[in-house]
C-alpha positions in Angstrom: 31.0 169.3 -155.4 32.9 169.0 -158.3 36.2 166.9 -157.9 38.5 164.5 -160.3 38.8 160.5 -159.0 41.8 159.7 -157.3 41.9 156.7 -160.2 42.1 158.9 -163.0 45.4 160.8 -161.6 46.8 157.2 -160.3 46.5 155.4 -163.3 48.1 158.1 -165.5 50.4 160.1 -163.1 52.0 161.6 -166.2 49.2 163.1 -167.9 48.5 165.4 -164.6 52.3 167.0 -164.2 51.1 170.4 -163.4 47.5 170.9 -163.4 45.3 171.8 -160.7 43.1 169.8 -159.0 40.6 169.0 -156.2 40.2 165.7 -154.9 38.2 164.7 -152.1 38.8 161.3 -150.1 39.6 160.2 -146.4 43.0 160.3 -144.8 44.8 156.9 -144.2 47.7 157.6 -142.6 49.2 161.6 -141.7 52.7 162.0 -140.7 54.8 165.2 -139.8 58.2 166.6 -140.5 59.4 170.1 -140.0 58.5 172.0 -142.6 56.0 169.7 -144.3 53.3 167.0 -143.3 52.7 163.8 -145.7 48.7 162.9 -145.5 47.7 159.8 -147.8 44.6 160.0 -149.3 41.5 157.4 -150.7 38.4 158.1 -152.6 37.3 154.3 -152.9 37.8 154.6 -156.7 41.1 152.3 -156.5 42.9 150.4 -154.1 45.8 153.0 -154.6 46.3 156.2 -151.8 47.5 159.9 -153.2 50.0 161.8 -151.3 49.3 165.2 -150.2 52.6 167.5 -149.2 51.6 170.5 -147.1 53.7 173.5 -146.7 53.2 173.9 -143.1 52.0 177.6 -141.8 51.7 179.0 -138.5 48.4 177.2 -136.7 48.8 174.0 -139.1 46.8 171.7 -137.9 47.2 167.8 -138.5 44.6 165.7 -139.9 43.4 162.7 -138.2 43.1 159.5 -139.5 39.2 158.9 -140.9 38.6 162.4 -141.5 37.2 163.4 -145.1 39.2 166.3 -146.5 38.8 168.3 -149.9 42.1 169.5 -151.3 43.4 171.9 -153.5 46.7 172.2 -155.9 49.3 171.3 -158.5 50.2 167.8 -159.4 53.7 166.8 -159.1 56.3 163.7 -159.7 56.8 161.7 -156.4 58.4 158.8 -155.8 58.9 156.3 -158.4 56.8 158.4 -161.4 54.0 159.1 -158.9 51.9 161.7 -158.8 51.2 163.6 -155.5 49.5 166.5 -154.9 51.2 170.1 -153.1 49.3 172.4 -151.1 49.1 174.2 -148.2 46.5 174.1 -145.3 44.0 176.9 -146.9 43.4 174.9 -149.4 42.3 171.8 -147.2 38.9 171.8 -146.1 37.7 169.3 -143.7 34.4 168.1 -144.2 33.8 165.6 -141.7 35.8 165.3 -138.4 36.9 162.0 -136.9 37.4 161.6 -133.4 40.4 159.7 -131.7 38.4 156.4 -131.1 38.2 156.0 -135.0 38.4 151.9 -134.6 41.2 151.9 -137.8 43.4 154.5 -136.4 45.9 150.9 -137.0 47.0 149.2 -139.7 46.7 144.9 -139.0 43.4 144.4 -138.1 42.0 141.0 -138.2 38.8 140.2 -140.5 37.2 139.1 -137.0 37.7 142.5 -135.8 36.6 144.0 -139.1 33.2 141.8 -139.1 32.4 144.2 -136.6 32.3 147.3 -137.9 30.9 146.9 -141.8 29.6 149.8 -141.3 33.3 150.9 -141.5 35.5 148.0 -143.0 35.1 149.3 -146.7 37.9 151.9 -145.5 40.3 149.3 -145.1 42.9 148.4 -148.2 40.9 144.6 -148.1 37.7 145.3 -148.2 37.8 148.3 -150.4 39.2 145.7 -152.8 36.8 143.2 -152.2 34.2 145.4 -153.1 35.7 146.8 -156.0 36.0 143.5 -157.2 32.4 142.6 -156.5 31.4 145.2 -158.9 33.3 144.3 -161.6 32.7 140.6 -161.4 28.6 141.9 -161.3 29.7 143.6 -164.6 31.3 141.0 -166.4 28.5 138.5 -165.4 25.6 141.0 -167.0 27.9 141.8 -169.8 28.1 138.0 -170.6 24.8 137.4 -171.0 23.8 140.4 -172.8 26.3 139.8 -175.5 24.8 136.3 -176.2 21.2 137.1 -176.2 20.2 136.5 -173.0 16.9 138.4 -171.6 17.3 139.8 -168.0 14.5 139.2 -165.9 13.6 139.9 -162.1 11.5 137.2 -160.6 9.8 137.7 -157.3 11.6 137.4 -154.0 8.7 136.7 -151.9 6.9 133.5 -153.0 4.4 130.9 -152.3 6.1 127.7 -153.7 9.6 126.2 -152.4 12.0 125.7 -155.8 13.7 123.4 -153.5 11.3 121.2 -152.0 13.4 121.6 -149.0 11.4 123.3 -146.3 14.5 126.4 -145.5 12.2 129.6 -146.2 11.7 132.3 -144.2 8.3 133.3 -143.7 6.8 136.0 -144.5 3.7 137.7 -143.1 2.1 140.7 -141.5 -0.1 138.8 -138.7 3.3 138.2 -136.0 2.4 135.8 -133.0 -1.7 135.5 -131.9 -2.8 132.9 -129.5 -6.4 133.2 -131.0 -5.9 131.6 -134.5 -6.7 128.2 -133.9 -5.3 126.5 -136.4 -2.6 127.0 -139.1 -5.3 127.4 -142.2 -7.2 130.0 -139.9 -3.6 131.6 -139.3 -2.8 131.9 -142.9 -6.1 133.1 -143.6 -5.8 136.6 -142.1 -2.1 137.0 -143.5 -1.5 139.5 -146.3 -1.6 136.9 -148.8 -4.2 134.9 -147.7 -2.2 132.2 -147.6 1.2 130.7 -146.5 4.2 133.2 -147.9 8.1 132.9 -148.0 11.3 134.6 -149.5 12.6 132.7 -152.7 15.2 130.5 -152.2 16.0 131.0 -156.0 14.3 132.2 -159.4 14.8 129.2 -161.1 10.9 128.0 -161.1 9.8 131.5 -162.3 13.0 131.7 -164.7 12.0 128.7 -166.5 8.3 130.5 -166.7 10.5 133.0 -168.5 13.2 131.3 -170.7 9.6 129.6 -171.9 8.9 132.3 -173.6 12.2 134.4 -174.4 14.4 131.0 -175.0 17.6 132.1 -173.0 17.1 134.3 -170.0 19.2 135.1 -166.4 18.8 136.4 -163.4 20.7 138.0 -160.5 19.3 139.1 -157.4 19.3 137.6 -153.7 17.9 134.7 -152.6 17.3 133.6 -148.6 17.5 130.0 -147.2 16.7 129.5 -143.6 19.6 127.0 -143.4 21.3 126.3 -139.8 24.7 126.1 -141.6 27.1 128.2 -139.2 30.3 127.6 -142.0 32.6 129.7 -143.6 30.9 128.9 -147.2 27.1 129.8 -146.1 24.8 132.9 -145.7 20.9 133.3 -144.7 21.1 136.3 -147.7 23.4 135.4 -150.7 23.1 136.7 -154.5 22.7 133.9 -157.3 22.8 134.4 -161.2 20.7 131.6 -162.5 20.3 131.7 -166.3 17.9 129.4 -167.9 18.0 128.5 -171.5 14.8 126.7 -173.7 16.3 124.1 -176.4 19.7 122.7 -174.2 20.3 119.6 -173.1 22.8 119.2 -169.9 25.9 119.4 -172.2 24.8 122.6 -173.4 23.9 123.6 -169.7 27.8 122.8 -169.1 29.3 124.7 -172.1 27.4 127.7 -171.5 29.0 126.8 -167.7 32.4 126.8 -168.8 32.2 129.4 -171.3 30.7 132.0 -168.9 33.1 131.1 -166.1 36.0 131.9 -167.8 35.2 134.5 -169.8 34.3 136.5 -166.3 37.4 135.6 -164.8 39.3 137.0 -167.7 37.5 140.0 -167.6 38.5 140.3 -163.4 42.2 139.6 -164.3 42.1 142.5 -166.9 40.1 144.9 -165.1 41.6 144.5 -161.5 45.7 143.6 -162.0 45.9 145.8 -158.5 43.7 144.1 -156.6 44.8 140.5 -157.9 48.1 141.7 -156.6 46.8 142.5 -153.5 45.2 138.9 -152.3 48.0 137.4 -153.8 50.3 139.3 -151.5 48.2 138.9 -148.7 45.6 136.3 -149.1 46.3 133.7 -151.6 49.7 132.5 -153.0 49.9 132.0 -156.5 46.1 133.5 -156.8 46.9 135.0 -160.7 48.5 131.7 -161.7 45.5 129.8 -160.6 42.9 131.9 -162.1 45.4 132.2 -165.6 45.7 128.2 -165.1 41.6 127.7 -165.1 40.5 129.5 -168.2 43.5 128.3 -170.1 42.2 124.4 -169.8 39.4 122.8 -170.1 37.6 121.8 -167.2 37.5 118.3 -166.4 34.4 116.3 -166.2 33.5 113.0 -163.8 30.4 111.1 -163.0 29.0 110.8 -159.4 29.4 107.6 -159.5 32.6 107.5 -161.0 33.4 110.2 -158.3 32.5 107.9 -156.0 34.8 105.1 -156.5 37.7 107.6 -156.8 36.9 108.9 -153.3 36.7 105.3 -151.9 39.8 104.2 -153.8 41.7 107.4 -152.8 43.2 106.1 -149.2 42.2 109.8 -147.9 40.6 109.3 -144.4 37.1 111.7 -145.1 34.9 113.0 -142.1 32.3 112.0 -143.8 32.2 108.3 -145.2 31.8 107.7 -148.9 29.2 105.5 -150.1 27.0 105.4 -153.4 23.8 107.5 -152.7 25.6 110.4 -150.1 25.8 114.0 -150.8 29.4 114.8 -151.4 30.9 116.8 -148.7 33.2 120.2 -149.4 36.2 117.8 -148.0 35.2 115.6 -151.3 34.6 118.2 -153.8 38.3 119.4 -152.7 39.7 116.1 -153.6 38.6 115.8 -156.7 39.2 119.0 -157.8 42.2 119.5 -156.2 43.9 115.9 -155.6 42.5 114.1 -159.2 42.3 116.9 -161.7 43.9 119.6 -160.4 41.2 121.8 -162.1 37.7 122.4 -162.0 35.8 119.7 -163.2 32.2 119.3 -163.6 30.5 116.4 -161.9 27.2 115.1 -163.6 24.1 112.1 -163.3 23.3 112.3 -159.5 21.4 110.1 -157.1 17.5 111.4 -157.7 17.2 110.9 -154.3 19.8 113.9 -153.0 18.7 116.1 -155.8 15.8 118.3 -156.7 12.5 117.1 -158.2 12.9 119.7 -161.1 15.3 117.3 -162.6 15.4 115.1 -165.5 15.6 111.6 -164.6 18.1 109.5 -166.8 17.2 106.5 -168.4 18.7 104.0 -165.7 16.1 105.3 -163.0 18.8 105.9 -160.3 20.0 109.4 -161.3 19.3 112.5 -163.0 20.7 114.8 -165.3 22.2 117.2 -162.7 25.7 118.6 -162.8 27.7 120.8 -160.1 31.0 122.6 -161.4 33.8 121.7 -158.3 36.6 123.9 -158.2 39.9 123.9 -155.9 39.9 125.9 -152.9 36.2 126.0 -152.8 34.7 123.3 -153.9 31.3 123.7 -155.7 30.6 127.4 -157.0 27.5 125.6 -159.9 25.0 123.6 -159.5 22.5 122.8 -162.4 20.6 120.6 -164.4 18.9 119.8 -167.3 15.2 120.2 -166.2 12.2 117.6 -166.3 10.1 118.6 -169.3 7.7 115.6 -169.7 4.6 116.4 -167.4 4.1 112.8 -166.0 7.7 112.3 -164.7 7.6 115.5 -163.0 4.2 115.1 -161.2 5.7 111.7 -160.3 9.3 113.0 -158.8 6.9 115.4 -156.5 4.2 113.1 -155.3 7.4 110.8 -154.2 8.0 113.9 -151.9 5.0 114.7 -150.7 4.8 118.0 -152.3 1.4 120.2 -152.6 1.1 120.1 -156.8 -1.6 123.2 -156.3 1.1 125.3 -155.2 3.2 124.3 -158.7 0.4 124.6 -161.2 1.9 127.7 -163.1 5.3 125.4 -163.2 3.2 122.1 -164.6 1.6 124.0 -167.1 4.5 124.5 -169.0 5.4 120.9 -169.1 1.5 120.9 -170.5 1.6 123.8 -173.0 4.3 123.5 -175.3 7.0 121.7 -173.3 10.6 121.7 -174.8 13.8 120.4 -173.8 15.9 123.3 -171.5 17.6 123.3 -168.2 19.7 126.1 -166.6 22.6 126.7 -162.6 22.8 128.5 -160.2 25.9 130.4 -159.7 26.6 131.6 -155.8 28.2 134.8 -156.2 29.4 135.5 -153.3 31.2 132.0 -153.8 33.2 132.8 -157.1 34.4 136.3 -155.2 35.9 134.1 -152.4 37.6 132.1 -155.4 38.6 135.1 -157.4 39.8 136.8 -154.2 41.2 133.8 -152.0 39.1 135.3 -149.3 38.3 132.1 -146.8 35.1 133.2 -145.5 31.9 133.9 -147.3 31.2 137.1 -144.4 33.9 138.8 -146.2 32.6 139.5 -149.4 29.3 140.5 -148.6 28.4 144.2 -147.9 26.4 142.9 -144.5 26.1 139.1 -144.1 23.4 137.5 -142.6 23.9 134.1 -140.7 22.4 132.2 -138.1 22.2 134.4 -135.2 23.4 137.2 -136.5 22.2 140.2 -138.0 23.0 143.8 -138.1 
């Protein structure tokens, strides 16, 4: 049915003194006086409601919070150069009913409460801002990469290799539970596949396959980890962007970090100044300073082991103990990004051990050429590398972990047919919306999230 945004009226209230219009959206709040009733209106096209004025007739009857109306008439100046909308009730028409048990007939509701209706929470002023704000972040990571000649490429979400090396797939297979398969190979054997299947746990291994040939690709899509990790930063189902560029070192791996970061988050403060203004009233103090305060410095960088010794040094009684050779904890990414440099900061030359076998091992033989971009609030948002091209090395990092080389062949061959420097991260998406948002909890910028016992 043809309609005009809410947005375009909103953002230019002036330019629409007078004209008629139809708009279509669902009522937020409905009040009455004597003569005339005050119904606020929301398309989802902004974070902004539009006032509709009824001239009351006889047999008025008022809308209910959650209904979906179309309405009819003239624009006019409301309150503070707004633009609201007069009509009368024959130009209304109602074209879905809500009952009385709508479960947001209330303004307040807590994001526990909200987690349980996503079918419903996009209604409410947070979440139809954090989705908003999803898009656009989406947009500015695409637009990025495009501008600087980067090939977009899907790479398969069900696979037969682990990028990881970390055993937290979820299987995949069409055979279910049958006490007559004997063993495991027999099992396997009389799947789809033939063989033992799983959702990806990231494109990197098939990105590189790519960037191989194209020299700078990304991609952005979901990946799944089977991960018992019941925390406020981690989903079963979360969406990555992992580019992967052929000819970079790990410093060009970290200015391509930097640049894109900040160029997306400048993009988010220009495209959404309503809905920074929104978490900063209501979720995060001081959100626009901090997000003007990171792309306005450079971002720090700090060796693990470095890293290390300022943690010990630091006085700061950790959960988690602090000694060469652990995996630092969120509590110790905070502290360095918070409590040392008071700004992201990129944290390179990891322990080969905690690390992935795809990366290239430093001269010293302790660490590798890793690096994870830390940031206050959250903690680590990148995680990356430079990755192992010489085909020895690599075949040597997996058989230290046991790994089945037949099920990496395609990935060895490239260290076999032309290898060249290159190396790539892995952004969490759903991590630098938390960050751009000062949302606390990783289930609230996700359209359905998926964690350990939970799904809907």
């Amino acid at each position: 049915m043809k309609h005009t945004d809410i947005k375009e009226i909103v953002k230019s209230p002036q330019e629409w003194l007078g004209k008629e219009v139809t708009v279509c959206g669902w009522v937020r709040t409905s009040r009455n006086s004597k003569s005339v009733a005050f119904v606020e209106l929301n398309d989802g096209t902004c974070l902004k409601n539009i006032q509709i004025v009824i001239d009351k007739t006889e047999g008025y009857k008022e809308p209910r919070v959650g209904m979906s109306l179309k309405v009819s008439g003239k624009i006019v100046e409301g309150r503070n150069g707004t633009a609201e909308i007069n009509t009368n009730p024959d130009s209304i028409t109602v074209l879905g009913d809500c009952p009385t048990d709508y479960p947001l007939q209330k303004k307040g509701h807590t994001l526990e409460f909200l987690r349980s209706v996503p079918h419903l929470r996009g209604r409410s002023n947070t979440f139809n801002a954090v989705w908003r704000v999803r898009s656009v972040l989406a947009d500015a990571i695409h637009s990025y990469f495009q501008k600087n000649n980067y090939i977009y490429v899907n790479t398969p979400l069900i696979t037969g290799s682990d990028c990881e090396g970390a055993g937290e797939m979820f299987q995949v297979t069409t055979v279910g539970f049958n006490p007559d398969f004997k063993t495991e190979e027999e099992y396997y054997s009389n799947d789809f596949f033939g063989r033992k299947a799983g959702l990806s746990v990231s494109g990197q291994l098939e990105g590189e396959v790519s960037a191989m040939a194209m020299g700078k690709i990304y991609t952005f899509g979901p990946s799944f980890r089977a991960e018992n990790s019941n925390t406020q930063k981690h989903l079963a189902e979360f969406w990555h962007i992992e580019p992967e560029v052929a000819f970079a070192e790990l410093d060009d791996v970290i200015e391509i970090a930097e640049d894109m970061i900040k160029s997306v988050i400048k993009t988010f403060l220009e495209k959404c100044p309503d809905e920074v203004d929104f978490f900063e009233a209501h979720f995060e103090k001081g959100l626009r300073k901090k997000l003007e305060d990171l792309i306005s410095h450079d971002f720090g960088r700090v060796t693990y082991t470095e890293a290390i010794e300022l943690l010990k040094n630091s006085g700061e009684n950790f959960v988690y103990p602090v000694e060469w050779g652990c995996d630092l904890q969120t509590e110790h990414e905070r502290y360095i990004a918070e409590k040392v440099f008071k700004k992201a900061v990129f944290v390179t030359d990891y322990p080969k051990e905690i690390k992935s076998f795809y990366m290239k091992q430093n001269p010293d033989g302790k660490t590798v050429a890793a690096v994870d971009l830390l940031v206050p609030e959250v903690g680590e948002i990148i995680g990356g590398s430079e990755r192992e091209a010489d085909y020895e090395k690599l075949v040597s990092a997996m058989k230290e972990r046991n790994m089945n080389l037949d099920l990496y062949s395609d990935y060895l061959d490239l260290r076999k047919y032309g290898s060249v420097p290159h190396g790539g991260f892995g952004l969490g998406f759903e991590r630098l919306i938390m960050y751009t948002t000062g949302m606390s909890n990783i289930r609230d910028v996700i359209l359905y999230p998926r964690t350990v016992g939970s799904i809907r």
